[in-house]
MARPALUM-979555 format. One record per residue: residue in one letter; x, y, z of N, C-alpha, C in turn. Coordinates in pm, whole numbers, plus 50000, padded with zeros to 5 digits. Example, Ala and Ser with C-alpha at 12.3 -4.5 7.8 and 13.67 -1.06 7.14 Angstrom:
<atoms>
A513194943150780512304955050780513204967050780 S512854977550708513674989450714512905000350787 
</atoms>
This chain:
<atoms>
X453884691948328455254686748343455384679748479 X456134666648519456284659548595457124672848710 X456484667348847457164678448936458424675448979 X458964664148986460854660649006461534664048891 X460994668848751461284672748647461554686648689 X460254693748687460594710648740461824708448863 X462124704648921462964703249060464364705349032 X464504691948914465494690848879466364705248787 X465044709248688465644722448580465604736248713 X464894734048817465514746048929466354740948961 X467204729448984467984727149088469244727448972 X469204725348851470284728948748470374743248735 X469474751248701469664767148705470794773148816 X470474769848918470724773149040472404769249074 X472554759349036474584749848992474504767148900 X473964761848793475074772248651474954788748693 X473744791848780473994809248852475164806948909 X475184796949002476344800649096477334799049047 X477664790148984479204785648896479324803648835 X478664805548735478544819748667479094829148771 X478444829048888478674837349000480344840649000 X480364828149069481664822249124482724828949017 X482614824848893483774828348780483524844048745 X482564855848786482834868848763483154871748868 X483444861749005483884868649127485464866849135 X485594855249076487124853449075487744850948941 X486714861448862487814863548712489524874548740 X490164865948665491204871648730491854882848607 X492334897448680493194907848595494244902848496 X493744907348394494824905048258496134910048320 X497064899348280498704898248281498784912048195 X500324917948313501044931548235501974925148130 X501704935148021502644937147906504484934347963 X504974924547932506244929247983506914937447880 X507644952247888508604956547804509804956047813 X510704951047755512284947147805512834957847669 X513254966747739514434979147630516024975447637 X516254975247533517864966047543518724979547503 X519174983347571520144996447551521874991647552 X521974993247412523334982847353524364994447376 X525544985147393527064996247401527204990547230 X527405007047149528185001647018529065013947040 X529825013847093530865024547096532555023747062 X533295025847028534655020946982534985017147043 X535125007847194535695002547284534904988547216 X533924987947182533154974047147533934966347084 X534864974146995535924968646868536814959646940 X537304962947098538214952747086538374938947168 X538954931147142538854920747156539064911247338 X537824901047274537734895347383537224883447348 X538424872647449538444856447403538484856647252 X537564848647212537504844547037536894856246940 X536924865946987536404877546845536544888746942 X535294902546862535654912046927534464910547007 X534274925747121533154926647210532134924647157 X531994934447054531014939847033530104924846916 X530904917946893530604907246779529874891746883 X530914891246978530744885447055529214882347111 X529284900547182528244901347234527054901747137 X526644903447032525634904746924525454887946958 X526104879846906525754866546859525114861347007 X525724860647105525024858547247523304865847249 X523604874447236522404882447222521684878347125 X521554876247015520704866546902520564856546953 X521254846747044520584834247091519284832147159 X519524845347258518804848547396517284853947303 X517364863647218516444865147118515794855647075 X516504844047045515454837746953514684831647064 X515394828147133514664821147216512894829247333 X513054841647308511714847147345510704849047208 X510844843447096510224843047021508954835547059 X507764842346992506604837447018506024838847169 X506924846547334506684846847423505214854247435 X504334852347505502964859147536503514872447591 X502344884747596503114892547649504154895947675 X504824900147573506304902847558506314909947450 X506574924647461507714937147359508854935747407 X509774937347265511164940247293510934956947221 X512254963247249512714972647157514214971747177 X515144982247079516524980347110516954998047107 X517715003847215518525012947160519945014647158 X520785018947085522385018847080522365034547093 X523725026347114524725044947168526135043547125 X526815055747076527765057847059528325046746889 X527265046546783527255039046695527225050646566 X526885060746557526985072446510528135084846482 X528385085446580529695092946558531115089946577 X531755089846512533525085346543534355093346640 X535155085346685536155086246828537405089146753 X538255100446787537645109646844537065119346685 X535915133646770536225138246909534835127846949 X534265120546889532705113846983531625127446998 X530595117147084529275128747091528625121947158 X528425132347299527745129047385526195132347368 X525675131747244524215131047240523785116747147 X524665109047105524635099346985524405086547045 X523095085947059521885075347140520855076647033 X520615064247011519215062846881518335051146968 X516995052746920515955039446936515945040246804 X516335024146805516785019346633515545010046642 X515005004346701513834993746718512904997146868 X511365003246762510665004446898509744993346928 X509154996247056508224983047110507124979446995 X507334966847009505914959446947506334943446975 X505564935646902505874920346974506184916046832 X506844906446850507544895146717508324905546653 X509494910146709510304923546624511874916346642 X511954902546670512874897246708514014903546588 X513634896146444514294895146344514684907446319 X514074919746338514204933546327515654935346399 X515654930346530516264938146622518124933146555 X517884921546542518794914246475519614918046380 X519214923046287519424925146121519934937946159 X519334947346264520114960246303521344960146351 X521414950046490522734947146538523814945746431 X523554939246289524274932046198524394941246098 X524164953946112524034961946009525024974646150 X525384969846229525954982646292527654982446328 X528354993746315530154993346378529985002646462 X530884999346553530725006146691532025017546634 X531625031946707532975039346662532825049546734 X531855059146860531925069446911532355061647119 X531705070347170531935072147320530815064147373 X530595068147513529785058347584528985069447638 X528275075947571527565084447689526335083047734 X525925067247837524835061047945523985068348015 X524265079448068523745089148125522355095348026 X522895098747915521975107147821521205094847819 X521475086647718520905071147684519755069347772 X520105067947872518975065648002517735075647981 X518295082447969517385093948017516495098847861 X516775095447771516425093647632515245081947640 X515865068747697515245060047692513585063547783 X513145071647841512155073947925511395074447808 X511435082247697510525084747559509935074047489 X511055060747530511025049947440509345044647480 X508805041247594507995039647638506955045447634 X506035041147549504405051147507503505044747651 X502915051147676501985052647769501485034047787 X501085034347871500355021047928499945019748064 X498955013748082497895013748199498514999748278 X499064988248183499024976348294500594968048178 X501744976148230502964975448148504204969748257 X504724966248262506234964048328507264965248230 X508164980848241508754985048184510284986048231 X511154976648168512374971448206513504971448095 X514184976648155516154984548111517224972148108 X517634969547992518804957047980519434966347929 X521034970048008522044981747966523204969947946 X523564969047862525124961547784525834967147789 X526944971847814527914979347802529924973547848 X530464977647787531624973547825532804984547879 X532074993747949532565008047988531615017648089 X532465027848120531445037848201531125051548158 X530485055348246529695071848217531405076048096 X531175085348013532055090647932531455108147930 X530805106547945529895122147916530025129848073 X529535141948061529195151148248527945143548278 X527305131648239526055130248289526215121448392 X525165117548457525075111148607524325097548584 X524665086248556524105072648522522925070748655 X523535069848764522735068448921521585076848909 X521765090548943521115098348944519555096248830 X520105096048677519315088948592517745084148606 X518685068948650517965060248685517525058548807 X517475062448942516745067549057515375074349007 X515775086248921515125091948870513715087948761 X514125079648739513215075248627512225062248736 X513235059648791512075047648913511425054048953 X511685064149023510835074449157509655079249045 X509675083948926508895087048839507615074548775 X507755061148800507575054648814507995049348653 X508515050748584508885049848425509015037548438 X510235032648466510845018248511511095009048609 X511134998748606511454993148730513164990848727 X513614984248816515224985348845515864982748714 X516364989648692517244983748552518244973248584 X518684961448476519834952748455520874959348395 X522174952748466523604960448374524234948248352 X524584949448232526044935048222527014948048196 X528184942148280529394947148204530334937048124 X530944940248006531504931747975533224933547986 X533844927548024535064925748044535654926148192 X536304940248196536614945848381534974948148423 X535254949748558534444945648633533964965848690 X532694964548646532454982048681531164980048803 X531564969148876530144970348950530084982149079 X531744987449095531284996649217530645008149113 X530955016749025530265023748893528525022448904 X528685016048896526545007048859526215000548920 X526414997849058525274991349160524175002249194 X524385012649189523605024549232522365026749098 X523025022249026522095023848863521095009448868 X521084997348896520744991148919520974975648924 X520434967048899521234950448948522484950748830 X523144947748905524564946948821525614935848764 X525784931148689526034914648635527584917448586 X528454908748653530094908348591529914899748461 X530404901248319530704890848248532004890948174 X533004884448293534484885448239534874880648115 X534364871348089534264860947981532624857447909 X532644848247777531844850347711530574836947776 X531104829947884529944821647985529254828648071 X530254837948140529324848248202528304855148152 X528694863948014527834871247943526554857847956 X526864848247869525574837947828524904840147947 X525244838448066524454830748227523714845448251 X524354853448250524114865548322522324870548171 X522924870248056521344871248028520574859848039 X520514848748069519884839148079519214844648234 X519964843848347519604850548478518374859648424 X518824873948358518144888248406516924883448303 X516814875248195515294875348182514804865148219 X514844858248303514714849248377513714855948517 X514834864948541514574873148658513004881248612 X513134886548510512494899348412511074891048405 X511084879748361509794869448303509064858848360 X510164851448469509384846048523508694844848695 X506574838248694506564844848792507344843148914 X507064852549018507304849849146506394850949243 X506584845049329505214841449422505784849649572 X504984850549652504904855649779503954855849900 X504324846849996503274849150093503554855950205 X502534864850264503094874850373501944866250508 X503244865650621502844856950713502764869850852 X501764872750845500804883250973501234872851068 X502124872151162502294865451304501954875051417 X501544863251521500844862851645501784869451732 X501524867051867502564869051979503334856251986 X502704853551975503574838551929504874832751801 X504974841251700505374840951571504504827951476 X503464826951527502234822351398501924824851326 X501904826751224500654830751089499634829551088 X499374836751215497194833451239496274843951196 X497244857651202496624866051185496204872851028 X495044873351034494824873450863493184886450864 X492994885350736491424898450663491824911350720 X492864914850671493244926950695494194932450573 X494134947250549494244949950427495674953350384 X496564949350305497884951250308498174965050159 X498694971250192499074980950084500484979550076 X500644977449919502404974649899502684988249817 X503454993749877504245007849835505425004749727 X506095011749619507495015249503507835018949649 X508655013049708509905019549760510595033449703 X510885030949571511835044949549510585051949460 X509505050149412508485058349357507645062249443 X507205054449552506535054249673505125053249659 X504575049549484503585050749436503215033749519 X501345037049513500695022449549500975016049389 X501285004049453501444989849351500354983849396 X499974979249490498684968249518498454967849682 X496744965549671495784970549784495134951949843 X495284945249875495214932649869495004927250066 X493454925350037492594920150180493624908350232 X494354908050357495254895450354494074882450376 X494184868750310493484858450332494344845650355 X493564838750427493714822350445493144812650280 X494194807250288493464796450179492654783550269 X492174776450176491704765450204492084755650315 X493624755450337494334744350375494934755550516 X494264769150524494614775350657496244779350668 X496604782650553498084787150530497654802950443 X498564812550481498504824050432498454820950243 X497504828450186497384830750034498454833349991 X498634825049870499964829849771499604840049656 X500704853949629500664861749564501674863349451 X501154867449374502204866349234502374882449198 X503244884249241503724901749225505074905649131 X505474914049104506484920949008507854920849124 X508394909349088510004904849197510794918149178 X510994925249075511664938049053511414952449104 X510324950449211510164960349226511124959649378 X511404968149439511254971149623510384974049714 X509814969349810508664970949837508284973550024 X507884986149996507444993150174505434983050158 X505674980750254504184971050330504064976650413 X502834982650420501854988850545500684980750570 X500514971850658499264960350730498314971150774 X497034978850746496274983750862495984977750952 X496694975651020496014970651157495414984551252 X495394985151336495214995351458495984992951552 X497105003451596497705009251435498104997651376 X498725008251242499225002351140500804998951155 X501164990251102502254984051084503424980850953 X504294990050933504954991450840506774984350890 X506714976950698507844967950705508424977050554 X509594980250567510164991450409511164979150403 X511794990150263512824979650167512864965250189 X511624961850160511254945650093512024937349915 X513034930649935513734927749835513544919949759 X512714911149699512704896549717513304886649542 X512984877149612513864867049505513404860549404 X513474870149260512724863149161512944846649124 X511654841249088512004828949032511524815949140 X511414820949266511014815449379509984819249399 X509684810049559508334813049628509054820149754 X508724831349778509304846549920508094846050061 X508814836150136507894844650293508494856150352 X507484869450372507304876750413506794880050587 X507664878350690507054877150803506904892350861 X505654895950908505554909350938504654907751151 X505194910951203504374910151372503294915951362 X502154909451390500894921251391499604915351465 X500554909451616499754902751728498484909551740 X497154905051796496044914451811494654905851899 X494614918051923493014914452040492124921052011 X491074922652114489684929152119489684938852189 X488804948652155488514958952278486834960652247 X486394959552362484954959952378484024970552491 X482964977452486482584985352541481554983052575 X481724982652723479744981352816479404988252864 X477744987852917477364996053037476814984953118 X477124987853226476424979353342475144980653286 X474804966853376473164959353368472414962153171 X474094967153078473134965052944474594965952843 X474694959452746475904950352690475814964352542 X474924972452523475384981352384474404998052458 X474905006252371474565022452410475335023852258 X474355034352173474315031952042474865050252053 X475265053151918476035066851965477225073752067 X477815066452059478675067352188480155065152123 X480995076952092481965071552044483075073252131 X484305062752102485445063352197486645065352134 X487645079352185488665078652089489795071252203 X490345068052105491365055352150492815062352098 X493875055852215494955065352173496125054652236 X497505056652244498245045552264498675051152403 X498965040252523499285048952613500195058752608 X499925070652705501325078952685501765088252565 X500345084952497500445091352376499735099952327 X499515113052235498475122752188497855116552067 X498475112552014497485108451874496625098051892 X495675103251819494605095151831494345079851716 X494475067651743494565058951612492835054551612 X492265058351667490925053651619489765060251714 X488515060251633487335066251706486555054451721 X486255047151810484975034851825484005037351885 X483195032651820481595032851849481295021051947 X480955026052041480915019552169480005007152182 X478925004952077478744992852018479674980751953 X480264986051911481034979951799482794970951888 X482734960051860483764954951914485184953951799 X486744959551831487594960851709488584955551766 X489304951151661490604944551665492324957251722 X492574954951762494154963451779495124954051798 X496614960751806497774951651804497804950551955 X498334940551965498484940352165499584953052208 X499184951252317499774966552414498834976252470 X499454985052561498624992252657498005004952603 X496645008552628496265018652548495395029052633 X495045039952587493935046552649492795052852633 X491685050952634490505051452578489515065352642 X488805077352568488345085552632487095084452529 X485995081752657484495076252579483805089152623 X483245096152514482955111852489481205109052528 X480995106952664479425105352776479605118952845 X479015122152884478595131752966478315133053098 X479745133253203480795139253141481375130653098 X482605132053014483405118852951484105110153051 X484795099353021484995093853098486055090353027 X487445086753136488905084653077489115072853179 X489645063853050490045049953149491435045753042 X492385043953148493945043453119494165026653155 X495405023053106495715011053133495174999953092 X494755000752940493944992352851494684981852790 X494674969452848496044960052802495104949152692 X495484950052592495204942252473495954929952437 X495514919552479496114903252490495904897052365 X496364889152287496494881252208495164873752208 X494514874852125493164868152075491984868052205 X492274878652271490984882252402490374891352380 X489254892852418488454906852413488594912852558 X489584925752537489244930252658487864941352723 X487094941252798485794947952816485714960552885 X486334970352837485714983952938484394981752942 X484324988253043482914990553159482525000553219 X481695008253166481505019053255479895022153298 X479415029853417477755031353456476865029553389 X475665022953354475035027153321474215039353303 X474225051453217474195063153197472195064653252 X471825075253314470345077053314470375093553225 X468865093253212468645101253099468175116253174 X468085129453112467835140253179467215149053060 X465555144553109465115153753015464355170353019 X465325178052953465475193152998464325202752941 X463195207052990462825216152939462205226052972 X462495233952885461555253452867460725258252805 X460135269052823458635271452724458975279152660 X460435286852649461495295252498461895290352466 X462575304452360464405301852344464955306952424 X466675299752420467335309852513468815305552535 X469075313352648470635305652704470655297352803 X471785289152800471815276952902472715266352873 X473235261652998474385250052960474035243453070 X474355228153092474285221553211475545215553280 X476055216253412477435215753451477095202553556 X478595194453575478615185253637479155194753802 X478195191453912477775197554025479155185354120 X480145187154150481425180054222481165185654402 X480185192454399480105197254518480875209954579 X481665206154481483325219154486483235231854419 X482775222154285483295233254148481995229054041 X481615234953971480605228753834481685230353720 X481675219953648482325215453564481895217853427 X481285223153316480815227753231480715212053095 X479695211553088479685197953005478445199152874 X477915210652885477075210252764476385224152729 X476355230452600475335237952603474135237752530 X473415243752605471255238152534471025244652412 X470625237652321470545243552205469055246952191 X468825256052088467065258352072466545249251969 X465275243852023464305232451947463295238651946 X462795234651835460915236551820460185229551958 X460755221051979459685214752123460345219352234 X461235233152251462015235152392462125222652462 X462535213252431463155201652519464455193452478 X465255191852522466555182552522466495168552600 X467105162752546467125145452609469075143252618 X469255140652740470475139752727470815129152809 X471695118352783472735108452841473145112152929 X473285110553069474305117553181474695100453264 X475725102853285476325091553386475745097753497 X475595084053606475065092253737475955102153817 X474785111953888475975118853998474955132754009 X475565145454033474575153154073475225165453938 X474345175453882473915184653786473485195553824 X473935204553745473035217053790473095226053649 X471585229453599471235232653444471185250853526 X471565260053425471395275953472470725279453257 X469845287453318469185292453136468655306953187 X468705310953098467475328153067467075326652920 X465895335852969464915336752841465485342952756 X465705343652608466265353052527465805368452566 X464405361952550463495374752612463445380252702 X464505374352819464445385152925465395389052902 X465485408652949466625414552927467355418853076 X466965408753169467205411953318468545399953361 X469585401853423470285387453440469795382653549 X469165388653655468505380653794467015374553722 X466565371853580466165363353520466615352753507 X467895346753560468665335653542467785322853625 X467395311553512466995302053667468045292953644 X468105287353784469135273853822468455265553877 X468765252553850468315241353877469425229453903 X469305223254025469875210854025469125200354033 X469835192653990469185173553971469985165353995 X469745154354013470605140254056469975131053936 X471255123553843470765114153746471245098953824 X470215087153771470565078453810470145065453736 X471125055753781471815050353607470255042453593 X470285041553491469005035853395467545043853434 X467625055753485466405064353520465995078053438 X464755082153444465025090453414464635105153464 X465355115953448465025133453545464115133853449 X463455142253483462465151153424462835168753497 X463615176153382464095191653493463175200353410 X462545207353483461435217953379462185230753423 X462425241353374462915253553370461825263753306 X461295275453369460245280253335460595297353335 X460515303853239460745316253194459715326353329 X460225334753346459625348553423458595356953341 
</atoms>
């Protein structure tokens, strides 16, 4: 075979791996199921009249419009449940809530033919309804499960509508439920239950469901803009976790990135939810009750200025094993352990760093600038290598001239010898033989370490 021939069928292989590559790296997660539960008022108040017919007639035919029109939608269950369509007023019954139509897709005509087959004649009792409705919903892994409450009245029953539905979010069942009211206006009643829609008249009703599945269906986008000290959007590859506000469950774990064109990545998330954002930075940085505006594109600005912190030793730029816990000035907790190799990002501000050498060493007043690396520095450490011809006891203390300071104790090895890191300065090692049972068997030894050298301390049994 001609050899620009072979060249060419490697150099085609090699396009279609990577293309292949490319598309299992950025195949993207199947779209959630949307479920929209329509929880209808058919209760004897429905009967009466408003503008050109009654409520309850009114509202059906509005509602069949809005229906037909999600016909054939991708991903999309409806179901329907009524209340207060069962028993007659008075005395009513505060348990008379049915799922008359459960989830599945193309159930339009179903839902329909029910409405048209129903007279409204008991109470309003929303509370139960709600809380009934949690059942309606069979299990699902990748669902958005959403409450359209109709009603032209309030709680009628001892039950608690708010309470309810808090309840069922925090559980993670649903996301915020929609309310229309129809006629008077019950929004101080049901703002607490969830987004709440006036429809005095029969334009409102139309707008107001046109709005909430509007709201319910279509996407929304979001970019979260990590700013500088500056208020830039520079700061980015850092991992954002978006919290349920009122479930407090994780919704999504998402590396922040730059696109192409060096503008923060756009995200397409569930507008219905509320949303607590925690940035890991070092530390971390939390922004709660995030609201945002379906139907649009939402910037998200969160501060999360940041620098370097870096760790040397004189006359040598890494010392491997060496970790540093890092803490905020003025402060006990500890936000990170660094490996004294390793150079890391933090938010700017003053910090304090205790690098665990022997003895340790504490350096305060660690100011972290906006896109600088700042460089602690400390001795180059010399080495002290300890040994005995047992086992035994023994610790080695930092020698101040004053006081010995206690900084290590000798452990037993098969080769009786230790190798230890010491910053320079002066030492003094004390051991006994296991085997001796005398304490004026004690030997002591001092040494002087010095940076990049190394002791040699021999300690020798009686």
């Amino acid at each position: 075979m001609n050899r620009s021939v072979i060249y060419v069928i490697i150099f085609s292989l090699l396009i279609i791996g990577a293309a292949q590559s490319q598309g299992v790296n950025e195949e993207e997660l199947p779209k959630p199921v949307n479920r929209i539960l329509f929880v209808f008022d058919a209760s004897q108040s429905m009967i009466g009249r408003w503008e050109s017919d009654t409520k309850f007639n009114i509202a059906t035919r509005l509602f069949s419009t809005i229906l037909d029109s999600l016909r054939g939608t991708p991903n999309l269950e409806l179901a329907l449940r009524l209340y207060g369509h069962q028993r007659y007023y008075p005395p009513g019954d505060c348990n008379d809530t049915e799922l008359k139509v459960p989830f599945r897709q193309d159930n339009v005509a179903q839902i329909k033919q029910v409405l048209r087959s129903v007279s409204p004649k008991g109470i309003t009792p929303i509370a139960h309804s709600l809380s009934e409705a949690a059942k309606d919903f069979p299990p699902c892994d990748n669902c958005r499960n959403i409450i359209i409450l109709i009603t032209d009245g309030i709680e009628e029953c001892d039950g608690d509508p708010c309470l309810v539905s808090v309840e069922l979010q925090r559980q993670g069942i649903i996301l915020k439920p929609f309310i229309i009211g129809i006629g008077r206006s019950f929004k101080e009643q049901f703002e607490c239950v969830g987004t709440y829609f006036d429809a005095k008249d029969e334009n409102e009703f139309r707008q107001a469901l046109k709005v909430i599945i509007s709201r319910a269906l279509n996407p929304t986008t979001v970019q979260v803009n990590l700013l500088d000290i500056y208020e830039n959007p520079t700061e980015t590859n850092v991992n954002m976790t978006f919290y349920d506000h009122v479930s407090e469950k994780i919704k999504h774990n998402l590396i922040h990135s730059m696109n192409s064109k060096g503008v923060p990545d756009t995200l397409e998330i569930d507008p219905l939810v509320t949303y607590d954002i925690v940035v890991h930075t070092i530390p971390p940085v939390r922004m709660d009750s995030i609201k945002l505006t379906s139907g649009i594109h939402n910037t998200i600005g969160i501060d999360a200025p940041q620098g370097f912190l870096a760790f040397r030793a004189k006359g040598r730029t890494i010392l491997k094993d060496l970790p540093c816990i890092i803490r905020k000035k003025g402060e006990h907790e500890t936000i990170n352990v660094q490996e004294f190799d390793q150079l890391e990002k933090y938010l700017t501000g003053t910090y304090e760093a205790e690098i665990l050498c022997l003895p340790r060493i504490s350096s305060g007043d660690i100011e972290i600038r906006q896109n600088h690396t700042t460089t602690v520095e400390i001795p180059l450490p010399g080495i002290a290598v300890i040994q005995t011809t047992t086992k035994g006891y023994g610790s080695v203390y930092l020698d101040n001239r004053s006081e010995l300071i206690w900084l290590y104790n000798l452990k037993d090895t098969p080769q009786h010898q230790e190798t230890l890191y010491l910053q320079p300065g002066y030492y003094r090692v004390v051991f006994r033989s296991k085997y001796a049972n005398r304490t004026f068997y004690t030997i002591e030894k001092g040494f002087e370490i010095k940076s990049g050298q190394t002791t040699n301390v021999r300690l020798y049994d009686y």
